[in-house]
N, C-alpha and C positions, 0 to 999 in steps of 0.2 A: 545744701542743694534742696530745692522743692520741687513737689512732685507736680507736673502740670499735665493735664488732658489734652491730647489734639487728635483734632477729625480728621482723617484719613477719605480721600476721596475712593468711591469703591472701583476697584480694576477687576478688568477680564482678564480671565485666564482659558484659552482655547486651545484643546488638544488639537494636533493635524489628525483626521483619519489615517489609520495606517493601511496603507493596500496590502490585498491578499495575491498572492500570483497563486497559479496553478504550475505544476511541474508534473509531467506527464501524460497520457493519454485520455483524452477526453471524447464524450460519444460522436459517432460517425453512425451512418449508414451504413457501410462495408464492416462484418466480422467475419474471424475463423476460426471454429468449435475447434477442439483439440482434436478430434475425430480429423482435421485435415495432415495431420502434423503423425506421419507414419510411427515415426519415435515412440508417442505417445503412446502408453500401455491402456485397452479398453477396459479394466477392471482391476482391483485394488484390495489389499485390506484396508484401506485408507489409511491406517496412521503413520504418520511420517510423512507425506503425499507432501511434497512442495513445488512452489512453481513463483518462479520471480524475474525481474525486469530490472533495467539498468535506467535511470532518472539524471539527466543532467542537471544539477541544480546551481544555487548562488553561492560564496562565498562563508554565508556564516544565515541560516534564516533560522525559525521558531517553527514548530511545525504546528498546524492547526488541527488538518483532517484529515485523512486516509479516506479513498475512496477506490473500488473494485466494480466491475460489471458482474451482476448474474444472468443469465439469461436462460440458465433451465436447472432443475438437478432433480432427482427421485428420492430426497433424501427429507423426512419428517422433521430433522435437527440435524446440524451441523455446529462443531464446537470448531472454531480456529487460532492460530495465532499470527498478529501481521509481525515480522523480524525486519529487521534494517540490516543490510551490510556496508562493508566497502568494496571496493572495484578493484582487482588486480589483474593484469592480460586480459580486459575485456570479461573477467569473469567475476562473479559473488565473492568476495574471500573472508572476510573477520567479520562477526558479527561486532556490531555497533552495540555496545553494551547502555540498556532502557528496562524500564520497569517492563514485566510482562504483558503482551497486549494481547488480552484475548476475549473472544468473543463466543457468542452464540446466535444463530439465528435459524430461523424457519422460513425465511422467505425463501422464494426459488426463483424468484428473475427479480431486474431493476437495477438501478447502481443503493450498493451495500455503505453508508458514509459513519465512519468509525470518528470518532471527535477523542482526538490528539490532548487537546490542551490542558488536562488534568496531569499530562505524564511528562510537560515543559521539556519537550523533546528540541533541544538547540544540534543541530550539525554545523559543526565551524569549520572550515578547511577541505571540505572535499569538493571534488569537482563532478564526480560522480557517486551516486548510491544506487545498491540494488536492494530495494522493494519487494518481499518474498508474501504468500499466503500460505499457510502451514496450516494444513489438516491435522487437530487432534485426537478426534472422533466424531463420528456419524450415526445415527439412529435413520436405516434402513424406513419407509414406507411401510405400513403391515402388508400389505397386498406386492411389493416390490422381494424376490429372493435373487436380482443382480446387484453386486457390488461394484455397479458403475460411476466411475469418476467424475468427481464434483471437480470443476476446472474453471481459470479466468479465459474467457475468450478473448482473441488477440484481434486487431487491426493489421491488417499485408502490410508492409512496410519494408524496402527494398535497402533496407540500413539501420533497418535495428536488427534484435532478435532478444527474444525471453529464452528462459532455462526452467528445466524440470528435472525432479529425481523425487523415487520413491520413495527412499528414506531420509531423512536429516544428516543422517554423515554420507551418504552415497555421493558422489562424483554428480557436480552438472551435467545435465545434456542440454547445448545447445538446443536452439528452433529459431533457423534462419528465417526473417523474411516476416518474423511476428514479434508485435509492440503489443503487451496484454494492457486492458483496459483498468488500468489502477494508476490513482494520481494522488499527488499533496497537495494539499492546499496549504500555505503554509505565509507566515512574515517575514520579511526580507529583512532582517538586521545591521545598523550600522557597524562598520568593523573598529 
């Protein structure tokens, strides 16, 4: 057998862009500080402090980004972590086992956008997740001696409701009537 050369005409090869959806709550005009929400405790040692939402999502997607509203807080640093769970009777129940996602920040308003895709966060099979912010610690203002709570602000919302508790193993509380401002961004994957 001999060896022969042949030219190959050159081909494209074109990726489709992939859409990103958003799942979850996204900005509005209408909020409500946790101050409306009786439940809610006005001060804190903060750690443990968590406060999460329930996401209806796809089938099986990729997550991209984590995003939360700030809109005010007294606090010169904030350490957190964001948790995933799953939904059992309308409530938080397993945590969704992920690398640990934590962060830091100093800002005190705006939406906070945490970028996911270093930690190839896939959920395949739920039909529901609940989306937590977990305070792990706070550095007070020098000039501030109130340990007032750093909180997601919610949208009114007449069918959903977020959950709060002070400590990590503590019992949810319900908050009817409030959808908190935290979303995914995330890739819809074929099954």
């Amino acid at each position: 057998m001999e060896a022969s050369s042949v030219l190959l005409n050159e081909v494209s090869i074109k990726a489709s862009k992939q859409t990103i959806d958003t799942y979850g709550r996204t900005l509005a005009s209408i909020y409500l500080t946790p101050k409306a929400y009786m439940r809610v405790p006005r001060t804190s040692d903060v750690s443990g402090l968590e406060q999460a939402t329930i996401l209806d999502i796809d089938n099986q997607i990729l997550l991209k980004e984590v995003d939360f509203l700030l809109i005010r807080n007294n606090f010169a640093n904030l350490k957190y972590r964001i948790k995933l769970y799953s939904v059992k009777n309308d409530l938080p129940d397993k945590i969704i086992p992920t690398k640990d996602i934590i962060f830091e920040t100093s800002e005190n308003r705006g939406w906070k956008k945490i970028d996911l895709e270093d930690y190839s966060i896939v959920l395949k099979n739920y039909k529901k997740v609940a989306v937590s912010v977990q305070l792990l610690d706070a550095k007070l203002k020098d000039d501030d001696v109130n340990k007032t709570l750093f909180l997601v602000p919610s949208y009114p919302s007449p069918f959903k409701k977020s959950f709060f508790r002070e400590k990590s193993e503590s019992e949810w509380t319900p908050l009817k009537n409030s959808f908190l401002y935290i979303n995914f961004q995330a890739y819809k994957l074929k099954d």
